[in-house]
C-alpha positions as CSV (number, residue, x, y, z in Angstrom):
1,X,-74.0,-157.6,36.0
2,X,-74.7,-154.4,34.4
3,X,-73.3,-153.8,30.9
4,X,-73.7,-151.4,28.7
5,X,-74.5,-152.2,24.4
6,X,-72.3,-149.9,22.2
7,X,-69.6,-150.7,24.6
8,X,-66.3,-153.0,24.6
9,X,-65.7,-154.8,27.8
10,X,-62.1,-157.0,28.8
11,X,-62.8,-160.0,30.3
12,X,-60.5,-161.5,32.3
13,X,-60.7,-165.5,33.3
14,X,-59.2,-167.8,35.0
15,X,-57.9,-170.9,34.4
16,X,-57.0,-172.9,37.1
17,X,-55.7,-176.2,35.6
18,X,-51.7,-175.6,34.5
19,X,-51.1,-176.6,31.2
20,X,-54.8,-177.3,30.1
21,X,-54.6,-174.2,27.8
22,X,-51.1,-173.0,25.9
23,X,-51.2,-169.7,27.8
24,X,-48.9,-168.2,30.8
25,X,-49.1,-167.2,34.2
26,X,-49.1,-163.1,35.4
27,X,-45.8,-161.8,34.6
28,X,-44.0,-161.3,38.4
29,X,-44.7,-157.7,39.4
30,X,-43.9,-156.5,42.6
31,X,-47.7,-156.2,43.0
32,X,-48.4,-159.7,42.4
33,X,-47.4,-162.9,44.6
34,X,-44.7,-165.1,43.5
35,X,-45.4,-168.5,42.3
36,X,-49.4,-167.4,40.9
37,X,-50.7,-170.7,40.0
38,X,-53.9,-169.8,37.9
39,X,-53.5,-169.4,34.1
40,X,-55.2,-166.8,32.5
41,X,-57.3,-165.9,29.1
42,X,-58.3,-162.5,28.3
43,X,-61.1,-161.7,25.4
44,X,-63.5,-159.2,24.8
45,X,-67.0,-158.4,25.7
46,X,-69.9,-156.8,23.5
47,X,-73.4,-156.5,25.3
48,X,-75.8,-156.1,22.8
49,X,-79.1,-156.0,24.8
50,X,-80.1,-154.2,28.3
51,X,-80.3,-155.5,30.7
52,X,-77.2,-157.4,29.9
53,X,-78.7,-160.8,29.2
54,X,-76.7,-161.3,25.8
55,X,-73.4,-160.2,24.1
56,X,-70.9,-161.5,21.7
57,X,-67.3,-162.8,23.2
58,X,-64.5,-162.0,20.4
59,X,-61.1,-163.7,21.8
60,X,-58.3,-166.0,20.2
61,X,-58.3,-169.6,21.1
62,X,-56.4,-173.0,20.5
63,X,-59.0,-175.4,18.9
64,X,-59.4,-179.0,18.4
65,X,-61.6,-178.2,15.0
66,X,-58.4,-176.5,13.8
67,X,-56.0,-179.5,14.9
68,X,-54.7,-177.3,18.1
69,X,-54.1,-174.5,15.9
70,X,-55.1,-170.7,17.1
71,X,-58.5,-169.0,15.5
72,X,-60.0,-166.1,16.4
73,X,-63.6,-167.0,17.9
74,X,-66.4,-164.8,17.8
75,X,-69.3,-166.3,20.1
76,X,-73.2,-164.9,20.5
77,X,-73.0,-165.5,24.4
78,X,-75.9,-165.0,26.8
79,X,-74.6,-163.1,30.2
80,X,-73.0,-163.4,32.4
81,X,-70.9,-166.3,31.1
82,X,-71.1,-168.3,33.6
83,X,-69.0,-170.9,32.0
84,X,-66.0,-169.1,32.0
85,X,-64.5,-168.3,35.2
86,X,-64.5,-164.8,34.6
87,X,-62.4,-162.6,37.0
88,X,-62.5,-159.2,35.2
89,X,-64.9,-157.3,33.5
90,X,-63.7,-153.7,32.2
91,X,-65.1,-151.3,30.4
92,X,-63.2,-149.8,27.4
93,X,-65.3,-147.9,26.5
94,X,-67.9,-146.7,23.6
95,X,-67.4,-148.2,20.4
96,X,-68.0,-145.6,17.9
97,X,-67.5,-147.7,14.6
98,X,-70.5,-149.3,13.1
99,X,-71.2,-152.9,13.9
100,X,-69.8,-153.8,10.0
101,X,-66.2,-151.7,10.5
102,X,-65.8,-152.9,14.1
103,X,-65.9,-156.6,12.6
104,X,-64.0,-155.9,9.8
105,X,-61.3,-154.5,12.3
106,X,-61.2,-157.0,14.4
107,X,-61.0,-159.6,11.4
108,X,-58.1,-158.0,10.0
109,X,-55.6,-159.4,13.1
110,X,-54.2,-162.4,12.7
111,X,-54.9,-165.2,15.3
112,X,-52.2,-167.3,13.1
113,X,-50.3,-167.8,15.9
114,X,-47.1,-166.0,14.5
115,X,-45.6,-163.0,16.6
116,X,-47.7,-159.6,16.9
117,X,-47.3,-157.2,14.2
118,X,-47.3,-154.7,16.6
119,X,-45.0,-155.6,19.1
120,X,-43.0,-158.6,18.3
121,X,-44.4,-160.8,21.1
122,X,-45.3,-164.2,21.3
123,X,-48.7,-164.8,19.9
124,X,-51.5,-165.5,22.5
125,X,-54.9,-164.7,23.3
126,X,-53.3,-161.5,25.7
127,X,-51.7,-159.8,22.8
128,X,-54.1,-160.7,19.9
129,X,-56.3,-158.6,22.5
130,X,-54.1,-155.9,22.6
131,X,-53.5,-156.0,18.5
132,X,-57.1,-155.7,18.6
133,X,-57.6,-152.9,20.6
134,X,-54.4,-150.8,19.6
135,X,-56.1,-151.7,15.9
136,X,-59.5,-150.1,16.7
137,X,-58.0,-146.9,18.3
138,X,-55.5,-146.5,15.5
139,X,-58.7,-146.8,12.9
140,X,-60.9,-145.0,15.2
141,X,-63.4,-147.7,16.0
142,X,-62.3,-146.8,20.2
143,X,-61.0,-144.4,22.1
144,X,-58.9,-145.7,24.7
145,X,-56.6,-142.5,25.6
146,X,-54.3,-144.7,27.9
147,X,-51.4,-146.8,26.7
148,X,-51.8,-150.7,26.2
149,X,-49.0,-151.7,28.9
150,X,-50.8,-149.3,31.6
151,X,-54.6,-151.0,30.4
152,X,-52.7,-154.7,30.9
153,X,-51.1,-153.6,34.3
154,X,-54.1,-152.4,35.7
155,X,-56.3,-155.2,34.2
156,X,-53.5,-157.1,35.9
157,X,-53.6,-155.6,39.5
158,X,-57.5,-155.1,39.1
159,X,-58.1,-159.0,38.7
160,X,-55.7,-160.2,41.3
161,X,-57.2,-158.1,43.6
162,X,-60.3,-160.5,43.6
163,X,-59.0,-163.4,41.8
164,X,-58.6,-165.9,45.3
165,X,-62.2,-164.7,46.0
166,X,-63.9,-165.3,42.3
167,X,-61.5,-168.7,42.4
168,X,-63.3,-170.3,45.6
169,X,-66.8,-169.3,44.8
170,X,-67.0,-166.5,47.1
171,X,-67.6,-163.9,44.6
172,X,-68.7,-163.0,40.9
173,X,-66.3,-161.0,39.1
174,X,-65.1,-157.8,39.3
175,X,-67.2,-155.6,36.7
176,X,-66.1,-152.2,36.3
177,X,-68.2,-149.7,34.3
178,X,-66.1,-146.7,34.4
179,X,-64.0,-146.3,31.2
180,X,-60.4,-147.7,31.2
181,X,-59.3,-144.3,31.1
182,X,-60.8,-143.0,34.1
């Protein structure tokens, strides 16, 4: 897995045990199969060596240290996480705030488990992502130049298109270097 420092990643997992994590299945699209079973968590990736041998995973979490409340998690991580049963790895793209402002972005959404700001929706570790990114273009910390439903619906069709794959062991996930908006 190649990824690049300075850049912001999406990391799609699986999670293959219903009801193990307060999260949801892939809305039904007419690309998707009916009935998906596997649960899923999105975060964020931040290589910060090269080769890719360590990074920092930002995402928003239940945990048991907070008595099953939500937190936003920020985790030194070597790569590849081979923990998480990662599906999807996308690059964002450059992050062009420095390492101080792109923390103090990301700090400033909520993982309180109340509704997005944003958009109204129900609070999960998918749109706490999204808050996040829409956040760092907004303040200029990203460029993303596409629009959050399009990133999620090709995240979406991306992941599933290796998801049975990555599931059995067949695989590693699907990294993809070239920018979301490409």
């Amino acid at each position: 897995m190649d990824l690049s420092p300075g850049n912001l990643y999406i990391a799609l997992s699986a999670r293959n045990i219903e009801g193990s994590y307060v999260s949801f299945p892939f809305e039904q699209t007419s690309s998707l199969p009916k009935n998906t079973k596997t649960y899923k968590h999105w975060g964020l990736i931040q290589p910060t060596s090269r080769p890719s041998t360590s990074g920092i995973y930002h995402h928003a979490t239940i945990s048991s240290a907070t008595n099953g409340k939500w937190l936003a998690q920020t985790i030194a991580q070597p790569l590849p996480m081979t923990e998480r049963a990662l599906i999807l790895i996308w690059r964002v793209g450059p992050i062009s705030a420095t390492q101080e402002r792109f923390e103090e972005i990301m700090a400033s959404i909520p993982a309180d488990g109340e509704p997005s700001a944003r958009t109204g929706k129900d609070f999960n570790c998918r749109t706490w992502m999204f808050d996040v990114l829409a956040k760092l273009e907004v303040e200029g910390g990203l460029k993303l130049g596409v629009e959050i439903d399009e990133i999620e619906k090709k995240a979406i069709e991306h992941a599933h298109s290796v998801e049975n794959d990555v599931v059995a062991g067949k695989r590693g996930p699907l990294v993809m270097n070239d920018d979301i908006r490409a």
